[in-house]
FIDO-472896 format. One record per residue: x, y, z of N, C-alpha, C in turn; residue in three letters. Coordinates in steps of 0.001 Angstrom, whole numbers, plus 500000, padded with zeros to 6 digits. Layout:
REM FIDO-472896
<rec n_X="X" n_Y="Y" n_Z="Z" ca_X="X" ca_Y="Y" ca_Z="Z" c_X="X" c_Y="Y" c_Z="Z" type="ALA"/>
...
//
This chain:
REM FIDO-472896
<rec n_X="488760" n_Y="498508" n_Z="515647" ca_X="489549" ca_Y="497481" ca_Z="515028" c_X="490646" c_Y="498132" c_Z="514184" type="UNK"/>
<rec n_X="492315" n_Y="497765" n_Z="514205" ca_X="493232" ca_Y="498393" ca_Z="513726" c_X="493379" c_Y="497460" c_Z="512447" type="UNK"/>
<rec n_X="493553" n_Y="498265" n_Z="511141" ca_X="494088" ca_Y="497599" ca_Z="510120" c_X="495204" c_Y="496928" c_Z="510100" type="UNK"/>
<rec n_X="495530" n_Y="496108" n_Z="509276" ca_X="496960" ca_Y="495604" ca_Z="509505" c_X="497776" c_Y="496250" c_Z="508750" type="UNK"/>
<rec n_X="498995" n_Y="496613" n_Z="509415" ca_X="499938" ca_Y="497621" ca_Z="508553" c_X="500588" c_Y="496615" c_Z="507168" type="UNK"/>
<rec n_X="500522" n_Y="497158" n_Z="505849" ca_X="500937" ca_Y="496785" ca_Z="504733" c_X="502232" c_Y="496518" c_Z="504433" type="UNK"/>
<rec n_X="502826" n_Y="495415" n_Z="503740" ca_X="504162" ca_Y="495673" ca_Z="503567" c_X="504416" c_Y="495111" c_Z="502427" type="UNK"/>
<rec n_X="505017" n_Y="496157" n_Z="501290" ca_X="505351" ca_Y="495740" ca_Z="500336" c_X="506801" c_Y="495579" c_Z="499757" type="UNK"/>
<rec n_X="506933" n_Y="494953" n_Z="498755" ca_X="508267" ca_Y="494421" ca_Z="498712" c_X="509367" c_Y="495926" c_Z="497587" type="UNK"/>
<rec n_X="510061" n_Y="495880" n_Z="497794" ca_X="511734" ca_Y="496806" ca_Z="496981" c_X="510976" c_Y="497034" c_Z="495958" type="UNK"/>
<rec n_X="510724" n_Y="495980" n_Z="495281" ca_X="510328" ca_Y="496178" ca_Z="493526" c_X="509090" c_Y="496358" c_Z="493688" type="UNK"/>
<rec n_X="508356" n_Y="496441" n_Z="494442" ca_X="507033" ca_Y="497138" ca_Z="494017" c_X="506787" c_Y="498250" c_Z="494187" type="UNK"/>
<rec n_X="507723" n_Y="499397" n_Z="495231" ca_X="507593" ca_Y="500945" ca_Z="495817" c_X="508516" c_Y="501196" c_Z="494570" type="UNK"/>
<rec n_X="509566" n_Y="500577" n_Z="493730" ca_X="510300" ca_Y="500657" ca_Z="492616" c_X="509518" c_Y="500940" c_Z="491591" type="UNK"/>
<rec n_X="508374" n_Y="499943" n_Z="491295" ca_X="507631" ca_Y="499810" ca_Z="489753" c_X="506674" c_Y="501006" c_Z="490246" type="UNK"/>
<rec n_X="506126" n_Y="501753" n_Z="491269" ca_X="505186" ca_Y="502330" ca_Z="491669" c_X="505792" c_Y="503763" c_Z="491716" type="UNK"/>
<rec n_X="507037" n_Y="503974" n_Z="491705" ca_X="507485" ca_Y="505264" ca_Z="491677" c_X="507938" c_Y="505136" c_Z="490505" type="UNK"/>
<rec n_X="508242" n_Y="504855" n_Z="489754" ca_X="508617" ca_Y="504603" ca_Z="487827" c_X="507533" c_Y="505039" c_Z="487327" type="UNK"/>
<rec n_X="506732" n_Y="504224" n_Z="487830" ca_X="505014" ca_Y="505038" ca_Z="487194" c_X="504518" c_Y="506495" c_Z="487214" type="UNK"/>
<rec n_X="505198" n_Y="507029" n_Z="488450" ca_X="505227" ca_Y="508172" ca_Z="488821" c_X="505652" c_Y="509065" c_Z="488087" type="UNK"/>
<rec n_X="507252" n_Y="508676" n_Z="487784" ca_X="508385" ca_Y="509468" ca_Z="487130" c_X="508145" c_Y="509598" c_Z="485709" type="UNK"/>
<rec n_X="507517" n_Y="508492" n_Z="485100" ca_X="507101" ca_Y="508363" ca_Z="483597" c_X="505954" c_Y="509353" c_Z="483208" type="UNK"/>
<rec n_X="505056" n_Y="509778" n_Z="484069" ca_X="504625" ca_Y="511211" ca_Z="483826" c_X="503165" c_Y="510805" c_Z="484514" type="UNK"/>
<rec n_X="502730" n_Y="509187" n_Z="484775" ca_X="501580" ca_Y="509359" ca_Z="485495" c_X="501211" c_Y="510066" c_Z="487033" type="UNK"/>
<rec n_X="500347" n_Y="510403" n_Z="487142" ca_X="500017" ca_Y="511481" ca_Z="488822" c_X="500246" c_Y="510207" c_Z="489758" type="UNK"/>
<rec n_X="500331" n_Y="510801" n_Z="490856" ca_X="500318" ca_Y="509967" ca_Z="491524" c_X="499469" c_Y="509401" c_Z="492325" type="UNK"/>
<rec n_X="497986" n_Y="510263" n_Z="492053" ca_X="496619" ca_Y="509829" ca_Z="492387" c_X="496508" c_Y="508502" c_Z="491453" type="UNK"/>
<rec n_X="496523" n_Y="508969" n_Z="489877" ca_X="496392" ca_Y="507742" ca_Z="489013" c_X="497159" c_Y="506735" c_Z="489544" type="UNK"/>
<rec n_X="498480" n_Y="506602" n_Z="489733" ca_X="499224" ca_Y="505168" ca_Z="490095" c_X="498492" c_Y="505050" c_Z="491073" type="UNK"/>
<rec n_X="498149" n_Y="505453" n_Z="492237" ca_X="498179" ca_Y="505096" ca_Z="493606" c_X="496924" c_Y="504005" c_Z="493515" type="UNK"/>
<rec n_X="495565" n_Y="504726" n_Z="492667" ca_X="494474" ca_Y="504021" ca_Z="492081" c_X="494852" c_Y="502759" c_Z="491792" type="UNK"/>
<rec n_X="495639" n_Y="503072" n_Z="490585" ca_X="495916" ca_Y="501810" ca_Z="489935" c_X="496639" c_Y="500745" c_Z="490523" type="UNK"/>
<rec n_X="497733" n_Y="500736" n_Z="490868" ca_X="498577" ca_Y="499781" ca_Z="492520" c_X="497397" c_Y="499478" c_Z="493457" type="UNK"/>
<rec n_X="496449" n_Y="500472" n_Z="493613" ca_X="495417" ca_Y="499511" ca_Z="494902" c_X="496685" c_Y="500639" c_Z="496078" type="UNK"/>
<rec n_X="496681" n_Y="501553" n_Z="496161" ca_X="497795" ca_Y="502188" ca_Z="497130" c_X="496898" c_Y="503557" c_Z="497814" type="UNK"/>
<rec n_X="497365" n_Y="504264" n_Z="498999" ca_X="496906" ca_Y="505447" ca_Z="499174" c_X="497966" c_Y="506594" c_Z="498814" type="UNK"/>
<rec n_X="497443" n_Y="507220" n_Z="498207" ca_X="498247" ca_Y="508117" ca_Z="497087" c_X="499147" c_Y="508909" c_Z="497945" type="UNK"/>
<rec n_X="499140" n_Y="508794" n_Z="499491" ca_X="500069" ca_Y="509781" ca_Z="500248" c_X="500921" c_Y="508796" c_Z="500574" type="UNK"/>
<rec n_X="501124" n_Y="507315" n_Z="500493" ca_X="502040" ca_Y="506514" ca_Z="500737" c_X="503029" c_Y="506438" c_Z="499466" type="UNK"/>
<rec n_X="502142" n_Y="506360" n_Z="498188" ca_X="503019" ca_Y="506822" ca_Z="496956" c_X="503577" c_Y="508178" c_Z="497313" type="UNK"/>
<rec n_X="503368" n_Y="508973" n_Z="497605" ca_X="503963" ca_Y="510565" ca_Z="497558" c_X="505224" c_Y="510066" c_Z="497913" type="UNK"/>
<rec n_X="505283" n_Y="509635" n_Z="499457" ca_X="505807" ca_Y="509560" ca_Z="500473" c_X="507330" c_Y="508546" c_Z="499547" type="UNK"/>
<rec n_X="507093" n_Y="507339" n_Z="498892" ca_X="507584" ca_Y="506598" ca_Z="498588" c_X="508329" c_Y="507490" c_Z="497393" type="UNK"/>
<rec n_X="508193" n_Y="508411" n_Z="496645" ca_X="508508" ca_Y="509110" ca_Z="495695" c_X="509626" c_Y="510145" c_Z="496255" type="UNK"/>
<rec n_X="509452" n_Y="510620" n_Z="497024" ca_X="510184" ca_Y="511783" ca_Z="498465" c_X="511104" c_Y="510931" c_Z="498469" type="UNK"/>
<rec n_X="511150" n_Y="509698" n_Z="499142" ca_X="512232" ca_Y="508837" ca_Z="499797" c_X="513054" c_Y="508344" c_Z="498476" type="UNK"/>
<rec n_X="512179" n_Y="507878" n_Z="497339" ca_X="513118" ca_Y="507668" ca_Z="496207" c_X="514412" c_Y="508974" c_Z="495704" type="UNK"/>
<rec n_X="513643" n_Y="509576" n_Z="495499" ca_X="513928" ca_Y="511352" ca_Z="495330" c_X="515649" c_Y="511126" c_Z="496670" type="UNK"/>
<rec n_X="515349" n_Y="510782" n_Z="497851" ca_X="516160" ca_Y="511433" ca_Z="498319" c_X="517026" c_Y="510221" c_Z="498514" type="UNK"/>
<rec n_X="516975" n_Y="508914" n_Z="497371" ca_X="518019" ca_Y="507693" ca_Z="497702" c_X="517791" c_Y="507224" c_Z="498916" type="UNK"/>
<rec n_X="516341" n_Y="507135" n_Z="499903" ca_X="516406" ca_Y="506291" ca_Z="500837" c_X="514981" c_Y="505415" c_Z="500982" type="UNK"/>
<rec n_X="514814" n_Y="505134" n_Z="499854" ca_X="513124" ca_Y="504059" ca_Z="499545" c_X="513302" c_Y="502925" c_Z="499842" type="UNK"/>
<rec n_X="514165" n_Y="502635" n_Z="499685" ca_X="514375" ca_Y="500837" ca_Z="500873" c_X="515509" c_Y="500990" c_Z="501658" type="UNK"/>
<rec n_X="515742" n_Y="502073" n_Z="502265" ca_X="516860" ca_Y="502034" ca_Z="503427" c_X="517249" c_Y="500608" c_Z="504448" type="UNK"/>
<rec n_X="518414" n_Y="501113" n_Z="504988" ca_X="518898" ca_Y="499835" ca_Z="505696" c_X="517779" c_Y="499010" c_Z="506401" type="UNK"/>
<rec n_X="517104" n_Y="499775" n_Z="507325" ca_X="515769" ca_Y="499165" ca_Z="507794" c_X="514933" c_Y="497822" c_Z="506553" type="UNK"/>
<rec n_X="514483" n_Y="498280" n_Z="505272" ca_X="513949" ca_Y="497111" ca_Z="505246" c_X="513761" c_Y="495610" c_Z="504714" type="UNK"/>
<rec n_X="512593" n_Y="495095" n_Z="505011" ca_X="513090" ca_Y="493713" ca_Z="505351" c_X="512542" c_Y="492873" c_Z="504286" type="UNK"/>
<rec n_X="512818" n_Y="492173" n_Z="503980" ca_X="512817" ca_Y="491492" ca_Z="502879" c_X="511225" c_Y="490868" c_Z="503349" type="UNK"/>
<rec n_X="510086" n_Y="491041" n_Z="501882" ca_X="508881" ca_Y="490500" ca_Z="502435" c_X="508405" c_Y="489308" c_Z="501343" type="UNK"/>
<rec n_X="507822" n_Y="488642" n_Z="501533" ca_X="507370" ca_Y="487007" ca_Z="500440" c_X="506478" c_Y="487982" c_Z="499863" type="UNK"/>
<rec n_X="506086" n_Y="487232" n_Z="498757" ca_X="504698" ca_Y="487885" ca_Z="498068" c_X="503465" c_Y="487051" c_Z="498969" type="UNK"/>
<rec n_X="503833" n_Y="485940" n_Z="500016" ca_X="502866" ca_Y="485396" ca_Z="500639" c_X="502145" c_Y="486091" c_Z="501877" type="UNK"/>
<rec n_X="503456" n_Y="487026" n_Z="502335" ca_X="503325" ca_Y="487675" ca_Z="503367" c_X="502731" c_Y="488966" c_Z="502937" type="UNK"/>
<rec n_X="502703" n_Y="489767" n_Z="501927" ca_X="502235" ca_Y="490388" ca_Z="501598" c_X="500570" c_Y="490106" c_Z="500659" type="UNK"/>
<rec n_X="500553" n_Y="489232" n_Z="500318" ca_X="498934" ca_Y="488630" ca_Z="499951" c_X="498514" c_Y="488346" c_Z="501470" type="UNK"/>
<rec n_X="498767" n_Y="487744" n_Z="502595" ca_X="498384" ca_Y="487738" ca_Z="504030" c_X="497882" c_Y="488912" c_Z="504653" type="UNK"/>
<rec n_X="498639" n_Y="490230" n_Z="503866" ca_X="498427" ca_Y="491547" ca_Z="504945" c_X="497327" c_Y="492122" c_Z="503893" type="UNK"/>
<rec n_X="497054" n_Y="492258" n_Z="502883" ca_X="495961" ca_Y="492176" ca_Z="502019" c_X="495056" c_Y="491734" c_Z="502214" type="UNK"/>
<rec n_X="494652" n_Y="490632" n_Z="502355" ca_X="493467" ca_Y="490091" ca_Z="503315" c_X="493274" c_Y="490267" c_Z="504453" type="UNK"/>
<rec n_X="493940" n_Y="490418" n_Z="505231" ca_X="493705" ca_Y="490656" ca_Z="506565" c_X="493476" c_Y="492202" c_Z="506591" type="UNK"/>
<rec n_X="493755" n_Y="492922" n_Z="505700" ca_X="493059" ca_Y="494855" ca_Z="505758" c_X="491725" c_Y="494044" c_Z="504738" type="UNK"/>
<rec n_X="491212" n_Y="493450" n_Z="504307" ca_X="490028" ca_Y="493307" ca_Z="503492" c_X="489337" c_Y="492886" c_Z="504673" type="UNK"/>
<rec n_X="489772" n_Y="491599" n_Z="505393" ca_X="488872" ca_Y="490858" ca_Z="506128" c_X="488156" c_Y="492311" c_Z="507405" type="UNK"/>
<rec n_X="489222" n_Y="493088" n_Z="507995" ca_X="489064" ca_Y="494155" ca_Z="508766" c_X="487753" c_Y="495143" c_Z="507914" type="UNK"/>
<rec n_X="488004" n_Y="495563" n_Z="506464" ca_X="486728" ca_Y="496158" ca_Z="506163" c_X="485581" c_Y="495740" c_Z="505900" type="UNK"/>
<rec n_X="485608" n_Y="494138" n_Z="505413" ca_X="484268" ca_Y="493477" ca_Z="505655" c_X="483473" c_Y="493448" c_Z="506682" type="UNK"/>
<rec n_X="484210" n_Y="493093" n_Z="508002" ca_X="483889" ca_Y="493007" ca_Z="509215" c_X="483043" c_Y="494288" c_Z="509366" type="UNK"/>
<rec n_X="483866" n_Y="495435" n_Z="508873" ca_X="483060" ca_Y="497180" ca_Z="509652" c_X="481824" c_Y="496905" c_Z="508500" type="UNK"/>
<rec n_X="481849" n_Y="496609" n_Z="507484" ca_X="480459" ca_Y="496550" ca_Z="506429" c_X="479826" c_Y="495709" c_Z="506964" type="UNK"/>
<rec n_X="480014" n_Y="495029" n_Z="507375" ca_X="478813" ca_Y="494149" ca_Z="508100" c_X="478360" c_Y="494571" c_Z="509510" type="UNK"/>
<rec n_X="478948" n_Y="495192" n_Z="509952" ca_X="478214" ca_Y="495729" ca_Z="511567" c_X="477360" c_Y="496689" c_Z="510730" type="UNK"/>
<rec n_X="478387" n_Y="497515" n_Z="509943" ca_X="477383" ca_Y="498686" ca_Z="509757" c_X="475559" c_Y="498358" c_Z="508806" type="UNK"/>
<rec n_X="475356" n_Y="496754" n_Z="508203" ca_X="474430" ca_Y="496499" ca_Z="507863" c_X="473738" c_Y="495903" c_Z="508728" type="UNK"/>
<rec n_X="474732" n_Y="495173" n_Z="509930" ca_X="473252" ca_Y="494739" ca_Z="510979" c_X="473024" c_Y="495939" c_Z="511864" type="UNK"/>
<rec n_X="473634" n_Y="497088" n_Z="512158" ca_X="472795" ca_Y="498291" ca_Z="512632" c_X="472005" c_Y="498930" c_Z="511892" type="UNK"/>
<rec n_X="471834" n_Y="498834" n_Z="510720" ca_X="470957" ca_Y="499215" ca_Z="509600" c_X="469277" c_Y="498503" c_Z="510321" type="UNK"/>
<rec n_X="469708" n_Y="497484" n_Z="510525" ca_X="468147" ca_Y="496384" ca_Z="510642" c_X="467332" c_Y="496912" c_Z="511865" type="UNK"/>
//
């Protein structure tokens, strides 16, 4: 089962690399955002090099992004629950 790819909006790879720059690690932010700390890296690189929301991207709702949030939760519930009825 494939996760659903995440998409977050300008101002949040913004407030998430600020966090960065202000002197927290980027393990700590990544924790704290709910992020994987190599997508922060990654997002920090691209800030760094003036291309963190390049022409490519696309403008996302906060609805559409609470949608892709659940739908990567609903995907790991699903594997926790096989993996407890093979338990039985």
């Amino acid at each position: 089962m494939k996760i659903p790819r995440q998409e977050y909006t300008a101002e949040f790879k913004e407030l998430a690399v600020k966090r960065v720059n202000d002197g927290l690690t980027a393990g700590a932010a990544a924790k704290e955002l709910g992020l994987i700390e190599q997508t922060l890296r990654n997002w920090v690189k691209a800030a760094t090099a003036g291309t963190l929301n390049g022409a490519e991207a696309t403008v996302v709702t906060p609805e559409q992004i609470e949608r892709s949030r659940l739908r990567a939760e609903n995907v790991r519930l699903k594997r926790e629950n096989d993996i407890l009825k093979k338990r039985r």
